[in-house]
Every structure is written in structure tokens, then in C-alpha cells.
C-alpha positions, 0 to 999 in steps of 0.5 A: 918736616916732621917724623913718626917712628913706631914700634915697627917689628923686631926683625927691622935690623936684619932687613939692611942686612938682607937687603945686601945679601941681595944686592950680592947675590944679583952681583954674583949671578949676572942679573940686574936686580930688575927680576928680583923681587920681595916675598910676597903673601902666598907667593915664591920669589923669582928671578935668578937671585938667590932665593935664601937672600930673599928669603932672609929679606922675608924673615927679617920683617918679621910680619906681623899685619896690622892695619893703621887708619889715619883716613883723616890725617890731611883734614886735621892739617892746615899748610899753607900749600904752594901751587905746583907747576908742569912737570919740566923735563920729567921722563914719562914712566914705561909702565902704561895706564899705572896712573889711574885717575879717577877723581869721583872715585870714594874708595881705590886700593893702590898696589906695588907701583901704582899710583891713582887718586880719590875725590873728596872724602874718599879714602884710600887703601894700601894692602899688605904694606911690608918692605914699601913706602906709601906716598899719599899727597892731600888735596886741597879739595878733599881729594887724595893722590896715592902712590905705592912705591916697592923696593924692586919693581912689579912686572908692568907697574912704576919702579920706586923711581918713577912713583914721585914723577906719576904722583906729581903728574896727577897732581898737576897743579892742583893745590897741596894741603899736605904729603904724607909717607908711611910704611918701612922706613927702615928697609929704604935708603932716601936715594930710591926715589932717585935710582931704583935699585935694579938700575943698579946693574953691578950690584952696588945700589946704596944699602937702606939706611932708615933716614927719615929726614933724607927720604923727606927731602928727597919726596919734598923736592921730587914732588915740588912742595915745601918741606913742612907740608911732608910728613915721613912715618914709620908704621906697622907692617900692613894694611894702610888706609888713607 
């Protein structure tokens, strides 16, 4: 397994901070988290929750967009992939038509709790990757399967625990060259992946943590694949292209 850490903005040390606050504030005032959601461009936080908590979440990231393309990043490894059976008893997401597989597809922009897919040489696009993880599996056809994994869920898409599931759904058991995660390390704690943070009805979800190592693990073994074949990065905050 292998880890890229960046420069990521300043602010990266408040977000474990803010990210409590909120958890807090959900406590405090009776709601679950399920409504609460990360500042997002030209939009005001909803939900109950305590909008400076959010808010402070918002200023600790301290935004600064920058686009990194690593679009030819699965062509330049070579692993030797391990196939990937059914799914066994992986509960179907409630989040009708979040997958969309369009394998002929050349280009595809994956938001906040969605997951879609690209054929050979296509390319994917992640926008306005702040708080979130990307998680992008390279075929061994050229294709790519993509999901955008957010800390609170969006209305209607994948919760963060239900983003690994529908990406190894679409993958099936097509062939893996590699696995790559990019986006906020710092702002997730590894157990995300397992129970979102607004399953957390009394507030007391695990604050983020940044281990690369343990959200590796966790992608590895929630998307059947060997540990070398992932590979966890912490990048700047912005568009990701793929």
C-alpha cells in the first residue's frame, strides 16, 4: 500500500476540531446528523445543526481550488489483480439510480455520493473535492469506476457507507489494475467507510483521525482487493481529474 501526503491547506488542523463541534451540536439539538451538511460553494449549511459549527468546519479548510490530473496514473501501474467475486451479503443502498454505468462513456463528472464509470481511456472529473474522498478503481480494460464519497450524506445519493459497496457492484468481477484514493485525508477517520457519521444518532461518531494507513485498509477489504493495489493520497483542495 502506498501513501502520498501533500501540502494540503493550512486550515487541516481545525477540520478534526470542527468536525466535533458538529458532531456536538447534533447531540445538543436532538437531530441525527442525517441533515447536516458541509458548506458547500455559493450554498448555506442546512439542518438543525449549529451553522457556526459548520461553518467553522468551512473555514478550517481553508480553500484554496486547485486542480490535480493524475488521468494516467492507472496506466503507469501494472499489479497483478486478483478477480472479485459477487457481492455476499452487501446491502443494496437506498439511493435509486446513484450508479450509473455507462461503460462507452469518454468523459463523466462524479458528484457528492455518486458512483459512475468511464471505458477505455476515459477520463473522470471530481469537482470541488474539499472535505471528500474520491475513490477511483482502474480496470484492466482501460475503464475506470469512480465513486465520491462525502462526510454527510447528499439528499437522494450514497452515504460514505455506501459508496465502496456500489463502486464494487459496478465493478463486478471484472478485472483491477489498481485503486486510488485522493482528497481530504485528514478530515476522515478509516471507520466512515464502515458507518456514516449521521448513523451516529447520539452524536458520538469517532472524530477524523487522517490515517491513511487504516482508510486503505478499510477501501482494501470493503472492495475485495489486495493491499498493494491501493493507493491513499492526500491532494489539494479541488477539482480531481482521473
Amino acid at each position: 500500500m502506498k501513501f502520498a501526503v501533500s501540502e494540503r491547506c493550512v486550515g487541516r488542523a481545525g477540520l478534526a476540531v470542527g468536525a466535533a463541534l458538529v458532531l456536538a451540536a447534533c447531540a445538543a439539538g436532538g437531530g441525527d446528523g442525517a441533515s447536516t451538511g458541509w458548506p458547500r460553494s455559493g450554498e448555506a449549511a442546512h439542518g438543525p445543526a449549529s451553522t457556526e459549527a459548520v461553518n467553522s468546519v468551512g473555514a478550517g479548510l481553508g480553500r484554496a481550488p486547485e486542480a490535480e490530473d493524475l488521468t494516467g496514473f492507472g496506466h503507469a501501474l501494472d499489479l497483478e489483480a486478483r478477480a472479485s467475486g459477487p457481492v455476499a451479503g452487501v446491502r443494496q443502498a437506498g439511493a435509486p439510480a446513484a450508479v450509473r454505468r455507462a461503460s462507452a462513456a469518454t468523459s463523466a463528472s462524479i458528484t457528492e455520493g455518486e458512483v459512475r464509470e468511464v471505458g477505455p481511456r476515459g477520463t473522470i472529473t471530481y469537482p470541488s473535492v474539499t472535505s471528500c474522498l474520491v475513490v477511483t478503481v482502474y480496470l484492466r480494460d482501460g475503464g475506470k469506476v469512480g465513486g465520491h464519497a462525502s462526510l454527510f450524506q447528499v439528499p437522494g445519493k450514497y452515504r460514505s457507507d455506501e459508496i465502496l459497496p456500489a463502486i464494487r457492484r459496478a465493478v463486478g468481477g471484472r478485472r483491477v489494475k489498481a485503486v486510488d484514493v485522493s482528497g481530504a485525508v485528514g478530515a476522515w477517520n478509516p471507520s466512515y467507510f464502515e458507518k456514516a457519521i449521521e448513523q451516529y444518532t447520539d452524536g458520538s461518531a469517532p472524530e477524523p483521525t487522517g490515517d491513511a494507513k487504516g482508510i486503505g485498509d478499510v477501501v482494501a477489504e470493503l472492495l475485495g482487493r489486495q493491499g498493494q493495489e491501493v493507493t491513499v493520497r492526500d491532494v489539494p483542495d479541488g477539482d480531481i481529474t482521473r
